[in-house]
C-alpha positions, 0 to 999 in steps of 0.5 A: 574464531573463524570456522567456529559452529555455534549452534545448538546441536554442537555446543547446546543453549547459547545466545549467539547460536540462537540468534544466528539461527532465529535472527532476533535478539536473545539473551541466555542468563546463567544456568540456561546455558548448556556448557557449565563453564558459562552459567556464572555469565548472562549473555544478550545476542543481536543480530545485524543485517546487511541492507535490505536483510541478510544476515552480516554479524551477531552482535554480543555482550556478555557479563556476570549473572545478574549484573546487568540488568538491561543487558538486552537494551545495551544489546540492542542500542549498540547493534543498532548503531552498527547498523546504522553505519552500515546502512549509511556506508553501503556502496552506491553500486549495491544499493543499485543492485538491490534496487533491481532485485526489489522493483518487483512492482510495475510502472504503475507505481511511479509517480510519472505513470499517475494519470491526472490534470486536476489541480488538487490531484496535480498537488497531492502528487506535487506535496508526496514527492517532496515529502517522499523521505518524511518518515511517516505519512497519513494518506486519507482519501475515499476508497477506491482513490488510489492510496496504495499507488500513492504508497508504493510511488512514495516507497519507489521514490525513496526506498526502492531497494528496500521491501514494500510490505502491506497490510489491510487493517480492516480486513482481519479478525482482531487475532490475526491482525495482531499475528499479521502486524506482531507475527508470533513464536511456535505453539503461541496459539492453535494452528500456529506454524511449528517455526513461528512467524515473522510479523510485518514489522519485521518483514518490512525492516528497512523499507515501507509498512503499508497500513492500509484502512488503519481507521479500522484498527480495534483501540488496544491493537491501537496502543499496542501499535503505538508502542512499537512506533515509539519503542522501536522494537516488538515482541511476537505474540508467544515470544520474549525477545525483543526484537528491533525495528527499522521502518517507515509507516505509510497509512491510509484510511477512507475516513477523516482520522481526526473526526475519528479521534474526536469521536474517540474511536482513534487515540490522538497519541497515535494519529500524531505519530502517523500524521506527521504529513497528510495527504488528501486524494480527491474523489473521482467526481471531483476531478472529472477532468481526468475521467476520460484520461483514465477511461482511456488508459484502463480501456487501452491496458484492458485491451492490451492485456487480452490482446484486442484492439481498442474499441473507440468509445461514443461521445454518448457514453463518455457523456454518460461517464462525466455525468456519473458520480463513480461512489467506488472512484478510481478502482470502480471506472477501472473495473467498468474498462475491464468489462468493456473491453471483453464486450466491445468490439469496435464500439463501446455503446451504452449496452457495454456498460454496467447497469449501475451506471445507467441506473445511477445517473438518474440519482446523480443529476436528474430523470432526463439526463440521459435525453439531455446527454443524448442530446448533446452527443449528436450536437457535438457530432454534428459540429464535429461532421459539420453537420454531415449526418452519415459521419454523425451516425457512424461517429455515434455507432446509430444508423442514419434513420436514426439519427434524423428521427432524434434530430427531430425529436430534439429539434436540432 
């Protein structure tokens, strides 16, 4: 009835009452209800929400004690049919506003803003946009590769009126991936909040759950993972309501998943339900080509972000980040624009960069390298000046003395 209060401080225990207030599947059997006139009846509550979460209806059967005993899956398979109609009946016009109020991430995260000309980069980017509605997705790359921009541009493409949550597998005690990824009921263990709390699954309902470094996961977080992708439905730690379930998997991991798996540190079971397609990020030294387009949009934000101005940077020094093997990759060359950008001036020199680069281009091609890159930076400039050699200098940020002692020195 319209106007009717049913929660439990006005008409005791009842599973719409709870259900309305916990927004999870109850079920009250016989004699735990308050009100005497119910315990001849079981009763099972499920929630149905309005995309991408509030709360629309609660969905109930009821029945006599004991005679049906899946009360809670009857529940539970019926709700989940309304909400799928109104997932595929909801207006264009709303989805387009709950677009708006969910693109909380930046440009960034769209496949038009990811920098790269190297073919196999271009053909990653090519296979995720069309497998961008698939509903599972294996990212493998190094780390540092850009996975998780991959991840959010995919959500973006596909989902972006619905939540985009993440989760790093590998950065957790086993515990509190377990508390992260199932969430957990009041007092389920020490420290645990009053009011329980919602794990990821069910904080990504209808939208995109990010399982970043997944490689990292311990073997039975692994079978319990596989139950609730094949169920459907989870359970919080401390809990006994199940709970249902509507999101896509996106994961990630710097290793190769199935070397993983014949090393039998990864179920087979599981990477077939994650690798339903698979995407590979090349490392940055294999695709050099795009090494100074991304310098020079991580220099340009950097600067932007601090309100400088752009120092140019050196043929030396570009030289000096082609020869470099990047081990950190994407997020490593990003974080050398950072510094740069609080250092430089006018010109980005090689006292800008960090030592690691310096020391590691030694281990990456040979001893002389930095003579043999020095060398070609001036016959570049040279050409480029056609051979004026106070143009080379100042295109090189030398002086002039300096420029005609290592033409003499590299003969040139």
């Amino acid at each position: 009835m319209p106007g009717t209060d049913w929660s439990e401080e006005k008409i005791g225990t009842n599973a719409i009452g709870n259900c309305i207030s916990q927004k999870r599947l109850t079920i009250v059997k016989g004699t735990e209800h308050y009100c005497q006139v119910w315990h001849p009846y079981d009763c099972a509550a499920v929630p149905i929400f309005f995309p991408p979460g509030e709360l629309a209806a609660v969905f109930a059967i009821s029945g006599s004690s004991g005679e049906l005993p899946s009360i809670g899956i009857l529940a539970n398979f019926i709700a989940g049919f309304i909400q799928m109609q109104l997932q595929e009946n909801e207006p264009k016009e709303q989805k387009r506003c709950q677009g708006v109020k969910y693109k909380n991430t930046t440009t960034i995260n769209c496949f038009d803003n990811i920098i790269g000309q190297n073919s196999n980069f271009k053909r990653s980017i090519e296979l995720a946009r069309k497998v961008a509605m698939t509903s599972s997705i294996l990212l493998e790359g190094e780390t540092g590769t850009g996975k998780e921009v991959f991840a959010r541009a995919i959500h973006m493409s596909s989902r972006p009126e619905t939540p985009f949550v993440a989760l790093n597998c590998g950065a957790f005690s086993r515990e509190l991936v377990v508390s992260e990824l199932f969430g957990y009921e009041e007092g389920a263990f020490t420290g645990a909040k009053k009011s329980g709390h919602p794990g990821k699954f069910e904080q990504a309902y209808g939208g995109t759950l990010f399982l970043d470094e997944v490689g990292e996961l311990p073997s039975d977080i692994q079978v319990m993972l596989l139950r609730v992708l094949q169920n459907r439905e989870v359970v919080r730690i401390g809990g006994q309501n199940v709970i249902p379930i509507d999101v896509r998997i996106i994961a990630a991991t710097n290793r190769v998943l199935f070397e993983e798996v014949k090393q039998g540190r990864f179920r087979l079971d599981l990477f077939y339900r994650l690798n339903v397609v698979n995407i590979t990020l090349p490392s940055l030294r294999e695709r050099v080509e795009d090494i100074p387009l991304l310098w020079d949009r991580f220099l340009e934000t950097a600067c932007s972000n601090t309100g400088k101005v752009v120092p140019s940077t050196t043929d030396t020094v570009r030289q000096i980040l082609l020869n470099y093997s990047w081990p950190g990759n994407i997020r490593e060359l990003q974080n050398a624009a950072e510094r740069v950008s609080a250092l430089a001036t006018d010109k980005v020199t090689l006292d800008h960069l960090p030592q690691e680069i310096l020391s590691g281009i030694g281990e990456n091609k040979h001893e002389n390298v930095l003579r043999n890159l020095e060398k070609q930076a001036i016959k570049n400039a040279l050409i480029k000046a056609n051979g004026n050699k106070s143009l080379v200098a100042k295109f090189l940020g030398l002086s002039r003395p300096t420029i005609y002692r290592k033409m003499k020195e590299y003969q040139l």
